[in-house]
Each structure stands twice: as structure tokens, then as C-alpha cells.
Backbone bond lengths (Angstrom), bond angles and torsions (degrees), N, CA, C in turn:
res aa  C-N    CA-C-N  psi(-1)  N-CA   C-N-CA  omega(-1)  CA-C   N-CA-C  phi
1 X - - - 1.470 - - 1.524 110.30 -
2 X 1.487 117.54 138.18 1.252 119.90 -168.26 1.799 103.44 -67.84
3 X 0.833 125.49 132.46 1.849 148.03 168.39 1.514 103.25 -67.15
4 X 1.171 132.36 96.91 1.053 155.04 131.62 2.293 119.44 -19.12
5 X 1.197 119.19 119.46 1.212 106.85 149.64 1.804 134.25 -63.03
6 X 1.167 126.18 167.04 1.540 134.64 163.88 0.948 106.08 -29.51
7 X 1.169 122.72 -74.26 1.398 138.00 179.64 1.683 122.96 -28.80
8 X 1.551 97.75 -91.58 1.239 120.57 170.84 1.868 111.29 -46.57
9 X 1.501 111.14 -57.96 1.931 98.13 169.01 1.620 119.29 -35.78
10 X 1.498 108.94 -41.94 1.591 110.48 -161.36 2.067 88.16 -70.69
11 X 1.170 111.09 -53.48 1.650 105.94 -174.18 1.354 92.47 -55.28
12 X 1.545 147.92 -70.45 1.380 132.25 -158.23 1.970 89.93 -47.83
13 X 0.990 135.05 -63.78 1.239 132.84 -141.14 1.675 100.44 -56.75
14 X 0.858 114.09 -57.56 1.631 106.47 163.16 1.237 122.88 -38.33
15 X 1.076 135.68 -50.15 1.492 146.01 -178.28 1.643 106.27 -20.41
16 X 1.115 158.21 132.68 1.267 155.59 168.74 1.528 105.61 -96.82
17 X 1.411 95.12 118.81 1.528 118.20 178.19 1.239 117.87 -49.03
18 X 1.307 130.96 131.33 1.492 137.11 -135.96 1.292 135.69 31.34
19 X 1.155 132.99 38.62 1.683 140.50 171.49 2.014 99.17 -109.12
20 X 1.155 83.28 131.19 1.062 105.59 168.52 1.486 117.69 -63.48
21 X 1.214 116.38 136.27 1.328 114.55 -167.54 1.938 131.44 -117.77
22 X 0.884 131.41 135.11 1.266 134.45 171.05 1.184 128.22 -113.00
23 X 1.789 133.16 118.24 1.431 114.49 -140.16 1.914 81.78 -130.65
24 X 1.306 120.18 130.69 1.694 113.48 -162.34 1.422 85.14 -109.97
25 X 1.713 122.46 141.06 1.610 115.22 158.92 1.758 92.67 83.33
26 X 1.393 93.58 29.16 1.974 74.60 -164.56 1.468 127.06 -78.57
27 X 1.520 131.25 40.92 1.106 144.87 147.64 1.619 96.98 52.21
28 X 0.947 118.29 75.63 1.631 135.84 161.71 1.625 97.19 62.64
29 X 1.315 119.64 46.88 1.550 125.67 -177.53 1.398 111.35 32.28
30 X 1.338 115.78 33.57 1.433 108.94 168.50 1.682 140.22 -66.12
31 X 1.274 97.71 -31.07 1.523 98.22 168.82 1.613 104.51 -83.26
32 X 0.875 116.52 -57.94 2.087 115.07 -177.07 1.541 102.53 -41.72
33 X 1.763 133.02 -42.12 1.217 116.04 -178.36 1.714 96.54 -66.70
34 X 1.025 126.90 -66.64 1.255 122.23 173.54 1.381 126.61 -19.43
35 X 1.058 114.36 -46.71 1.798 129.10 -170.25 1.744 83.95 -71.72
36 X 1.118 129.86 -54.72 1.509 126.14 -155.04 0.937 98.05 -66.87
37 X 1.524 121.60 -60.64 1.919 147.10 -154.70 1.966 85.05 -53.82
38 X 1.641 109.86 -42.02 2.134 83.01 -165.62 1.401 95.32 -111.31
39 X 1.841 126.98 24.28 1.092 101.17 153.28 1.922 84.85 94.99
40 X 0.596 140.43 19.07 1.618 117.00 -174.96 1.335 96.19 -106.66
41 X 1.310 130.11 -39.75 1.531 138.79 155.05 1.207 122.33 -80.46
42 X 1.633 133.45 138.48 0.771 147.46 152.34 1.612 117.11 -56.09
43 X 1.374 128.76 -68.21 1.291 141.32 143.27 1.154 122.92 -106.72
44 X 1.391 116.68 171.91 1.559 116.97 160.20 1.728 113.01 -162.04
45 X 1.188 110.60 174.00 1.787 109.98 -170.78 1.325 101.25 -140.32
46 X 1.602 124.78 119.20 0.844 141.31 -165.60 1.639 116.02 -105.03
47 X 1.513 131.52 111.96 1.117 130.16 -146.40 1.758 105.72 -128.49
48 X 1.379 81.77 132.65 1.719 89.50 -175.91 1.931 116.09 -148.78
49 X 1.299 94.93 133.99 1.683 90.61 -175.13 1.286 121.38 -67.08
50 X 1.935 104.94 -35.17 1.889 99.46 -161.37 1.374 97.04 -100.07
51 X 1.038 119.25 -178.94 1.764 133.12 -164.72 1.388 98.55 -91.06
52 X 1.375 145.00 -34.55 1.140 132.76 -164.16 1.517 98.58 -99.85
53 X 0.969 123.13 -41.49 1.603 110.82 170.92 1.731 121.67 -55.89
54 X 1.411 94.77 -44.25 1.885 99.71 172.79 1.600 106.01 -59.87
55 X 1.670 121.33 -60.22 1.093 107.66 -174.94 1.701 110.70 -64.65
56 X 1.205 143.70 5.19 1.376 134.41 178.94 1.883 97.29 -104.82
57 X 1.035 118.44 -47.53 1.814 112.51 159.19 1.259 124.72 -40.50
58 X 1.669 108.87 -45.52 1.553 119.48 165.37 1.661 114.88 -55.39
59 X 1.261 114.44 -34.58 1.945 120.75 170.38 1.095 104.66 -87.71
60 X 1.050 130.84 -16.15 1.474 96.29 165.43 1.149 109.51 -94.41
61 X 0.918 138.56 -47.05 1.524 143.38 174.51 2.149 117.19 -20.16
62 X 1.774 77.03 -49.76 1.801 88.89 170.88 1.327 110.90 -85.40
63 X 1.264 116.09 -47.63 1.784 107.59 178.17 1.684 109.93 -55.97
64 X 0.920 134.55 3.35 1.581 142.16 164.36 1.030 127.38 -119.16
65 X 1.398 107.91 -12.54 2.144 117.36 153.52 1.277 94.46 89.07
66 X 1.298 135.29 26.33 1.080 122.82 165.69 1.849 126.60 -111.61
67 X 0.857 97.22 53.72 1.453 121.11 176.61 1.356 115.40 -65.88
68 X 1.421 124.38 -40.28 1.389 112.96 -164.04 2.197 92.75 -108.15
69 X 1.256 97.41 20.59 1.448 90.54 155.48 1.720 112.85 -153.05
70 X 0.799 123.57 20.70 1.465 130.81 165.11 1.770 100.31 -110.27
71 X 1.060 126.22 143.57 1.294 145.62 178.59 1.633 111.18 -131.14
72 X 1.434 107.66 92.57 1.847 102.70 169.63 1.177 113.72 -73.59
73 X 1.141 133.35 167.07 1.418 136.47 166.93 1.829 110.91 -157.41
74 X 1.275 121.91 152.34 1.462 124.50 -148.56 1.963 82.90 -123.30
75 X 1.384 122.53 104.57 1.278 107.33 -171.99 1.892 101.11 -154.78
76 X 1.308 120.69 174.75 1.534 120.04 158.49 1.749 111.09 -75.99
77 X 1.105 127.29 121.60 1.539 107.66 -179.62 0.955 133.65 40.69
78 X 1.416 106.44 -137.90 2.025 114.65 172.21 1.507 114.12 -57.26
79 X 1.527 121.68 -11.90 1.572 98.81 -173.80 1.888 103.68 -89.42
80 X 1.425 111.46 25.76 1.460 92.86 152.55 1.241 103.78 -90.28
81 X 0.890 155.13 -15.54 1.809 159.79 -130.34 1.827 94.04 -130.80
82 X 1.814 107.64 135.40 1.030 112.79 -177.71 1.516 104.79 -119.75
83 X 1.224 127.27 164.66 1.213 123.57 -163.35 1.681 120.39 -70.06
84 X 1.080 132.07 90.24 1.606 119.47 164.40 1.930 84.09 136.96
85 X 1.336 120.81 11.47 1.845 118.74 -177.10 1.512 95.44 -81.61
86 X 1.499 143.56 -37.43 1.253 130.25 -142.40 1.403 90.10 -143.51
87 X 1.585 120.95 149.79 1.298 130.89 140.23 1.365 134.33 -88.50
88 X 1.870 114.13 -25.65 0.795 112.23 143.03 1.953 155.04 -117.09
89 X 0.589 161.71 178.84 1.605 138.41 -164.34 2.050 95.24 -153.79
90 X 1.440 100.49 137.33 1.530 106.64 -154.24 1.327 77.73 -133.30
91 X 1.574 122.73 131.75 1.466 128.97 152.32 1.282 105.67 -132.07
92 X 1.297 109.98 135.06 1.829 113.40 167.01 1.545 92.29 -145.29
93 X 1.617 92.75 165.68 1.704 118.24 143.77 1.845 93.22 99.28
94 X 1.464 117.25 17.75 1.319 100.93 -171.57 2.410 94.75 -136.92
95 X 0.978 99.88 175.83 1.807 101.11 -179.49 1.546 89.62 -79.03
96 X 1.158 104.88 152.33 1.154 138.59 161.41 1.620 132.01 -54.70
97 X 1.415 115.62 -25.43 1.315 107.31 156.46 1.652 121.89 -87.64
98 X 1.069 98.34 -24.26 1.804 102.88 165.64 1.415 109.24 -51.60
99 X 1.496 100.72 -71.97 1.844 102.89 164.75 1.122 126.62 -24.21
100 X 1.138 108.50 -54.13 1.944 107.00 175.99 1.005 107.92 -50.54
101 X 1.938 108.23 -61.72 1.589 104.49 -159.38 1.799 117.63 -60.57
102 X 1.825 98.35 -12.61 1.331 79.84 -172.89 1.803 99.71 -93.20
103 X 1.366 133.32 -9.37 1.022 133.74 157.14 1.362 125.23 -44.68
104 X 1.455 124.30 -53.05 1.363 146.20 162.39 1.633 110.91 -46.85
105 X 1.338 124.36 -49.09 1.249 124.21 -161.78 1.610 89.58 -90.98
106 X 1.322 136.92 -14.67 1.449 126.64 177.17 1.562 103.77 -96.75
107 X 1.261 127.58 -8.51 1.399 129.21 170.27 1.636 100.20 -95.14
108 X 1.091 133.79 -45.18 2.011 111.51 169.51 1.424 113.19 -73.48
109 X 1.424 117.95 6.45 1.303 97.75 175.64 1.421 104.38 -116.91
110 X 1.111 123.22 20.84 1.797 116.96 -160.92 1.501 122.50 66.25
111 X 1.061 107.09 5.70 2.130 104.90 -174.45 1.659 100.27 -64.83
112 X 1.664 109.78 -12.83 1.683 82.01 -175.63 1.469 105.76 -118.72
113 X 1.247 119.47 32.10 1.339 118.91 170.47 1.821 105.20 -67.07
114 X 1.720 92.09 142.63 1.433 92.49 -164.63 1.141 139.06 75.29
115 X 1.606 115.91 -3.62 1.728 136.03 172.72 1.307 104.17 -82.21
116 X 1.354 113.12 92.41 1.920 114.63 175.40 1.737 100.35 -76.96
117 X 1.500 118.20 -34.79 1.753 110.35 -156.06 1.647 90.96 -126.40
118 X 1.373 106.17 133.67 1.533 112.24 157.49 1.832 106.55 -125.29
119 X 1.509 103.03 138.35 1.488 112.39 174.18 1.170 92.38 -118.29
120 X 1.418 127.11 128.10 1.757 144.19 151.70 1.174 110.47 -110.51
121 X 1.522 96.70 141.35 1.974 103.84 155.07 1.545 85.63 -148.02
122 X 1.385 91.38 129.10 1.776 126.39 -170.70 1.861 86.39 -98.89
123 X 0.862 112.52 151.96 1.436 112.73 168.62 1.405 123.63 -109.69
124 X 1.146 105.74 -3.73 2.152 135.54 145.04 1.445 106.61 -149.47
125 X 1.275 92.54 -174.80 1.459 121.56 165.11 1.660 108.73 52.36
126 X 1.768 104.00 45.96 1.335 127.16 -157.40 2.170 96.38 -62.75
127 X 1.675 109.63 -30.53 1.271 110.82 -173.13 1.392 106.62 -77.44
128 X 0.882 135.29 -49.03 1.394 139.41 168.70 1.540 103.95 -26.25
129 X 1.060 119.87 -46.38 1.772 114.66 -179.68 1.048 118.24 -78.81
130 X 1.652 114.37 -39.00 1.665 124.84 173.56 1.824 116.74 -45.62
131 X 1.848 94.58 -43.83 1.105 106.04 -172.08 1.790 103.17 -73.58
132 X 1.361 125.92 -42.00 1.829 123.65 163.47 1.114 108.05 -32.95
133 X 1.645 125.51 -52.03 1.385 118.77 -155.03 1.484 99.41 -85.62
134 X 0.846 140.27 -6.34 1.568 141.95 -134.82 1.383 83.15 -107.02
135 X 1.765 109.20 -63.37 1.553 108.60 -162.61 1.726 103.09 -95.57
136 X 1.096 102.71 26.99 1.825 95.19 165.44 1.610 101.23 -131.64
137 X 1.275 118.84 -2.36 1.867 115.71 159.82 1.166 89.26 98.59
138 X 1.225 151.69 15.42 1.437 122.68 160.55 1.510 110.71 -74.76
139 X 1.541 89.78 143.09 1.726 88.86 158.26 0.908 133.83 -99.77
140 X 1.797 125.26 145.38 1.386 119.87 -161.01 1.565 113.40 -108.48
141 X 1.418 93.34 97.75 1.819 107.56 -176.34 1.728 126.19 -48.85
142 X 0.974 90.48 -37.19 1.612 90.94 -168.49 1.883 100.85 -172.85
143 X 1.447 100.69 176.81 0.993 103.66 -167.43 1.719 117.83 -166.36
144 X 1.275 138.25 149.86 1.075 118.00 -154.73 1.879 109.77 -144.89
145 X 1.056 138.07 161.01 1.378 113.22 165.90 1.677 105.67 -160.71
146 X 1.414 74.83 137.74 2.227 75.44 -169.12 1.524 104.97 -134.01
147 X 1.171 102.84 169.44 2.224 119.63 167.66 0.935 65.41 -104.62
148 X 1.965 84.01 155.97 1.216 133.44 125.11 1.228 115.89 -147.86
149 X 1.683 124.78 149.53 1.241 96.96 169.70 0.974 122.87 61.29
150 X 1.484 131.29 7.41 1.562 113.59 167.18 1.835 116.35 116.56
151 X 1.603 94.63 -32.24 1.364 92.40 -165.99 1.848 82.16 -129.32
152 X 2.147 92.58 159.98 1.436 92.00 -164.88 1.697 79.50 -125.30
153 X 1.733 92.93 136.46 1.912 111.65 177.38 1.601 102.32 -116.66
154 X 1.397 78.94 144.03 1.811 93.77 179.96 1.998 107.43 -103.47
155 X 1.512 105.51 127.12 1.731 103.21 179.39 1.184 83.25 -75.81
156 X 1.448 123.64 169.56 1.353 148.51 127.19 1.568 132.21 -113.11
157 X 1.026 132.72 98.62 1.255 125.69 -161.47 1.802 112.88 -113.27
158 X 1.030 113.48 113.72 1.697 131.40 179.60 1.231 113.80 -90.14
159 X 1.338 100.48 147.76 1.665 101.41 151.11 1.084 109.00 -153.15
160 X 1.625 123.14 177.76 1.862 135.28 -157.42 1.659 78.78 -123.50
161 X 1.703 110.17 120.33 1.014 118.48 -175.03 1.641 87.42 -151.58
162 X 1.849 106.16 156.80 1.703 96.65 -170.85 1.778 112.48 -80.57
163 X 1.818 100.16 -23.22 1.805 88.88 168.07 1.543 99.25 -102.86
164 X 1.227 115.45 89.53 1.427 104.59 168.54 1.742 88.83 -103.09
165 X 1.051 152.78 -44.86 1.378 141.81 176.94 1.487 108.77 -35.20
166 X 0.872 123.43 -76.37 1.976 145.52 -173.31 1.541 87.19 -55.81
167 X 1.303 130.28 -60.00 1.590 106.12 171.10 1.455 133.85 -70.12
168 X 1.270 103.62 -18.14 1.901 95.79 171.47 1.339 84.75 -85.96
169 X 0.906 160.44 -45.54 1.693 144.73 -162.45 1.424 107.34 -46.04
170 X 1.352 102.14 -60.21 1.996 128.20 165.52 1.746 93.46 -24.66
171 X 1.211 78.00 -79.69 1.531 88.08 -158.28 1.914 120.93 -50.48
172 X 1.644 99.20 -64.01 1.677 101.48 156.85 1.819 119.99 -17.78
173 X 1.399 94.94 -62.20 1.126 81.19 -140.70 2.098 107.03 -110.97
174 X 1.212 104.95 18.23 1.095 122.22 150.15 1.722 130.79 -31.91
175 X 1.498 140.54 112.20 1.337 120.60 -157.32 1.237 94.95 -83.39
176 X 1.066 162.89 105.79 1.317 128.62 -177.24 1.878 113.08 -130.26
177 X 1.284 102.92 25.60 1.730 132.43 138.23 1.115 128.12 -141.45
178 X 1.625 106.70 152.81 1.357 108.61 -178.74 1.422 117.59 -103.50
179 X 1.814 99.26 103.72 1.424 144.70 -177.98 1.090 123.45 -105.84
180 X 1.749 130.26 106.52 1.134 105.79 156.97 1.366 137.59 -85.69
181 X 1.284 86.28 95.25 1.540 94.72 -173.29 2.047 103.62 -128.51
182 X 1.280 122.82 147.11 1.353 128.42 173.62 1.280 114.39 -81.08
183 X 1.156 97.73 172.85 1.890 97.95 -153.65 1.473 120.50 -62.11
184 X 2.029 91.67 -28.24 1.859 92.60 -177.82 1.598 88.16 -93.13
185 X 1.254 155.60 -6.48 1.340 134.23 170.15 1.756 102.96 -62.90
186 X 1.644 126.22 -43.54 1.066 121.58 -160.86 1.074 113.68 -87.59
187 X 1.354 113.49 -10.28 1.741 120.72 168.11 1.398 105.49 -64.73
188 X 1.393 124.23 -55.99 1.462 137.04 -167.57 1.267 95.49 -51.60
189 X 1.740 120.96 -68.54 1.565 101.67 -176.70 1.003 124.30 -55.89
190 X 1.501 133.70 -45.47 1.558 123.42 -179.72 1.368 111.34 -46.31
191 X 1.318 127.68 -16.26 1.921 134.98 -157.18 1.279 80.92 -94.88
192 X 1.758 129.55 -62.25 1.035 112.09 -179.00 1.603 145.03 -82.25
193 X 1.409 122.24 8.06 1.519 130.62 -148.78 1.735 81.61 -138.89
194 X 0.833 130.09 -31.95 1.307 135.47 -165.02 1.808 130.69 108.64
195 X 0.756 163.95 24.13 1.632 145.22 -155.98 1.326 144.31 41.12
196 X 1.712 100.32 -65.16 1.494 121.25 168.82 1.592 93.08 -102.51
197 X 0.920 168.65 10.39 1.614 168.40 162.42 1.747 94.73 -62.19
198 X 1.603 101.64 -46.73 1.857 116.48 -149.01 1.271 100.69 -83.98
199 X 1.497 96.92 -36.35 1.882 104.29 -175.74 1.764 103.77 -77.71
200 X 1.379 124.15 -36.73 1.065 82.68 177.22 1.708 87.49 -122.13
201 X 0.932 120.65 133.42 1.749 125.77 178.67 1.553 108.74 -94.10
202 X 1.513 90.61 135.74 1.760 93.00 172.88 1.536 108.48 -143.89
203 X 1.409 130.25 155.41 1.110 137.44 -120.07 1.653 84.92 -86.32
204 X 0.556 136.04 -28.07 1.632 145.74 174.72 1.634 117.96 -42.61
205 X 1.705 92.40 -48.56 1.768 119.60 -174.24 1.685 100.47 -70.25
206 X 1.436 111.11 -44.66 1.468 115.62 -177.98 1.594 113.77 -82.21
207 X 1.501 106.07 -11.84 1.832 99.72 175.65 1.371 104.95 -82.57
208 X 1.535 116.14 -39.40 1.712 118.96 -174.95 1.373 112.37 -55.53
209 X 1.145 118.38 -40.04 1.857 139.79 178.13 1.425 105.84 -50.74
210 X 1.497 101.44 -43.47 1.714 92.60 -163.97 1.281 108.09 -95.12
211 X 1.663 124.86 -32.90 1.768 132.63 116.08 2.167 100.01 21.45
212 X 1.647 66.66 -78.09 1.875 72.73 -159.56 1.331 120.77 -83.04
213 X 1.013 108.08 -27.95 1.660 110.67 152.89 1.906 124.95 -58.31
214 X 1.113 107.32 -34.15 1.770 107.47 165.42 1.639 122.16 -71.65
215 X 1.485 99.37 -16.83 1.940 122.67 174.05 1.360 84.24 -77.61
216 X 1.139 138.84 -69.30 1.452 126.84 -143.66 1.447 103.57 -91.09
217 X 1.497 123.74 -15.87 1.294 117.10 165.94 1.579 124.00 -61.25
218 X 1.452 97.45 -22.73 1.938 105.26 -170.19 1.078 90.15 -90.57
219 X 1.651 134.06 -40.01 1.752 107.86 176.75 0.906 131.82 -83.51
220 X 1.266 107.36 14.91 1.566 114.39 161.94 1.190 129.63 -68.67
221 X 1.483 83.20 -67.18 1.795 107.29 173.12 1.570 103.85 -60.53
222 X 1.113 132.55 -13.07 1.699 125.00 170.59 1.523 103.02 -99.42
223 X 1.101 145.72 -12.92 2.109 157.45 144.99 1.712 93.28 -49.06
224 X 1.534 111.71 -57.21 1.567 109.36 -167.47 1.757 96.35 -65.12
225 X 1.040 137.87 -11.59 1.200 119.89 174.91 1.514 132.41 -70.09
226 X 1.610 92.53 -36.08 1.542 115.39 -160.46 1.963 100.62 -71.00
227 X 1.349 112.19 175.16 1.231 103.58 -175.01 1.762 97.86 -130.62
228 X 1.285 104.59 9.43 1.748 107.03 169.15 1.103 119.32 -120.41
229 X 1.391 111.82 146.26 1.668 139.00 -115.17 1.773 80.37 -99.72
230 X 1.261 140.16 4.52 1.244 120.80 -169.76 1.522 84.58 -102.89
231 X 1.340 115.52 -44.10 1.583 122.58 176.80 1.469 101.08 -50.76
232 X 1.377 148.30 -48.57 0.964 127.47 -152.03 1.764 103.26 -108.08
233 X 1.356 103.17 4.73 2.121 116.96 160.52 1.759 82.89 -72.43
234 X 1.135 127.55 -93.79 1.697 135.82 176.82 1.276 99.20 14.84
235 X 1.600 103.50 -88.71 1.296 118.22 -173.17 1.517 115.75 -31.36
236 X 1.033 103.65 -61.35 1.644 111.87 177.76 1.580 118.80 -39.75
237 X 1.401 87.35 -68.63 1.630 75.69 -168.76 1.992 111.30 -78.50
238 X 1.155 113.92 -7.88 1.886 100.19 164.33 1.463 94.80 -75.49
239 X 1.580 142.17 -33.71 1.307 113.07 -177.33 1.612 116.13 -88.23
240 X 1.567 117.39 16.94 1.561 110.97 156.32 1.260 108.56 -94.57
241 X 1.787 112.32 -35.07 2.032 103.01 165.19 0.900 105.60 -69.38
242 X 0.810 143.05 -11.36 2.300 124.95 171.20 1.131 89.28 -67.68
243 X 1.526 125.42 -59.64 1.696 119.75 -159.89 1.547 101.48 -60.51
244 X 0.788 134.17 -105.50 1.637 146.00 156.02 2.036 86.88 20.49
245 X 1.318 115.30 -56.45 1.669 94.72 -157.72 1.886 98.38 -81.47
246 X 1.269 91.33 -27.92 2.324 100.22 -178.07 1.612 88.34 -54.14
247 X 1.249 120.79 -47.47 1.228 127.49 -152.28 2.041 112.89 -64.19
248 X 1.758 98.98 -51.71 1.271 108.37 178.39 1.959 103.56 -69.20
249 X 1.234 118.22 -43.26 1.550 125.33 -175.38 1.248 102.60 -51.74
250 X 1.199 114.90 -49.17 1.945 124.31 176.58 1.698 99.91 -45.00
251 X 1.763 108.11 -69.00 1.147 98.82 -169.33 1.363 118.93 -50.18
252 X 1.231 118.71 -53.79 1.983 131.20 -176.18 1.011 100.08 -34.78
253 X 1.455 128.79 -45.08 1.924 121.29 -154.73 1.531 83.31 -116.55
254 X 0.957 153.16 26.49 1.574 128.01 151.40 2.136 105.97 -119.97
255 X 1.016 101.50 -49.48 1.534 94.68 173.33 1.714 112.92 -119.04
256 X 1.535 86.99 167.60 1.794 91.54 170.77 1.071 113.22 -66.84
257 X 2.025 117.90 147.93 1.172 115.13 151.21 1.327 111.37 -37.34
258 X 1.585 125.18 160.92 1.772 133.33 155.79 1.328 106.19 -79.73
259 X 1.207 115.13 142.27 1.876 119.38 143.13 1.343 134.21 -20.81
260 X 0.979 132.89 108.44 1.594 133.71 -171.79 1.588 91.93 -65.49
């Protein structure tokens, strides 16, 4: 059975056992042969824009004999995927506003009719997706975040459930540190840090933070250079998100999350 990375295992692990699957960007169809090879999929369709990636999804697909249940297809996003083929739809390895847009452009066209489960890992711009799912009603089940290699990926795992509104509300807006922060400041962080990331913190969640806090420290100090006043609006508000993120990192490593 093909061996899976960190990464890619934690997205199979979400996968819900028997849903048919659709894997977008699928990086030499490696997780979909996988999904077939232990049985967690029934089928799946593995989707890729450039020619050398489709034809290398297409080899693996045959070097593992699974031809008459893997389906490649050479397409933009969701328009390889037809409406009612997959229950679930898997994107990784790309930013997060791309993700949306290709989320967005498969929701005005019908590509996700019949999509009960979505698993993402954005490789930034993790809020940008929170905020897709938020305003198209999925609910966001769980969530995961790992190294490898150097760099740290966040899962996201959804689903189309009938209270998914009344449960992201639950979930959003839950206090579950003690922050002074107002209700739309504490929304923003959960959009950005994650939800379940905050509730349960792991040393990983607090290295990426400080990661991103040393990024926003250098554009600062390169804003403090400039001598126009839009540069020095900039400045301002990354040095109230530094405060706001010193602020939540403080909380994580000195007390417990609270109880939702």
C-alpha cells in the first residue's frame, strides 16, 4: 500500500468511509490511490490542470491497477467533477484564496451538488477558507495542524449538515479564553488561529504564531522606514495584530483554554 506523508495521512484520515471521493490539485493522485488501496473509498477522480501532473496521476493510478476505479481528468478545479459524482471533495497544497475561488466557482456552477464532506489544507491564508465555509453553511468539524519538513499545514475538515449555521455560531463564538477582546475582535481570531487549534493548543500552533509574528515584525520595521502616511496607517494596524496575537499566545501558554 502506497505510504502516505504527515500531511496528506491526516487529510486521508478525515475522509469518511465509503464516500466517494474527489481529490482537486491531486499531486500525482496520491492520496485517491491511497483512499482506494485501504478501501476507505469506493471510487474517486483525481483532478489536475497541467499535462504533466495529469499524465503522472494517470501512472500511478495504473502502476497500482486501479484504473477501473480511479478516474483522472485534465480540468480547472471543480469543472472536472460533475454534479452528484462525489460526496467528498479534498483540496490541499495550494493558498487559501485560490481555494475559495475555486470553491466559489464550483458552488455557482453546481460542481458541489451532492458534496456532504470537504477536507482542505490551504498552505496560508487558512481564514480566507473559514470565512467560504462560514458564508456557504458548512460546518466546520474539526481541525488539525502538523510539521513536516519544515513547514507547518493546517487540515480543515467540513461538512453540509442542516444546523451547520446554529453550530458555527456555537462554535465562533464560544469564550473559551480569558481575552480582552470584543466579540468581533474574538471572532477575527478564531477566523484566523483556528477554533479547535485554540481549544486545544499544541506546541506546533504556538511555533507558527511566533513564525508569524517575526513576518510582521520585519514589515514593520520596513513601514517605519517609509515617509507616507498610508505606510505608517500599515504600520499601525499589523502592530495592533501583533498585540491581539502576543496577547492570545500569552493566554495558550499560561492558562487553560475554558469549556465551550
Amino acid at each position: 500500500m502506497l505510504k502516505l506523508s504527515k500531511r496528506l495521512q491526516k487529510i486521508a484520515d478525515y475522509v469518511t468511509i465509503g464516500n466517494r471521493v474527489a481529490d482537486i490539485g491531486s499531486d500525482h493522485a496520491m492520496l485517491p490511490v491511497y483512499l482506494l488501496q485501504s478501501n476507505v473509498a469506493p471510487s474517486a477522480i483525481a483532478g489536475e490542470l497541467n499535462r504533466g501532473p495529469y499524465e503522472a496521476a494517470k501512472k500511478q493510478g495504473a502502476d497500482a491497477g486501479l484504473t477501473a476505479r480511479l478516474t483522472v481528468r485534465q480540468g480547472d478545479g471543480l469543472s472536472v467533477l460533475q454534479p452528484g459524482e462525489a460526496e467528498t471533495v479534498t483540496i490541499a497544497g495550494m493558498g487559501g484564496s485560490l481555494m475559495s475561488d475555486i470553491l466559489e466557482a464550483g458552488y455557482s456552477t453546481g460542481k458541489l451538488e451532492g458534496v456532504t464532506e470537504l477536507v482542505l489544507q490551504p498552505n496560508v491564508g487558512e481564514e480566507v477558507v473559514r470565512r467560504w465555509l462560514l458564508k456557504h453553511h458548512w460546518f466546520l468539524k474539526a481541525e488539525s495542524i502538523v510539521e513536516e519538513d519544515g513547514k507547518i499545514y493546517e487540515i480543515l475538515h467540513a461538512v453540509r449538515i442542516q444546523d451547520a449555521e446554529l453550530l458555527n455560531s456555537k462554535l465562533y463564538h464560544a469564550r473559551i479564553l480569558n481575552l480582552g477582546l470584543d466579540d468581533d475582535a474574538w471572532f477575527g481570531v478564531q477566523l484566523q488561529m483556528g477554533p479547535y487549534l485554540l481549544r486545544e493548543p499544541k506546541p506546533v500552533l504556538v511555533k507558527k504564531w511566533h513564525h508569524e509574528l517575526n513576518k510582521l515584525d520585519r514589515i514593520c520595521a520596513h513601514l517605519a522606514t517609509s515617509e507616507l502616511q498610508e505606510s505608517a496607517l500599515k504600520r499601525e494596524q499589523f502592530l495592533a495584530e501583533m498585540n491581539v496575537i502576543k496577547e492570545v499566545l500569552q493566554c495558550l501558554q499560561t492558562d487553560k483554554p475554558l469549556s465551550s
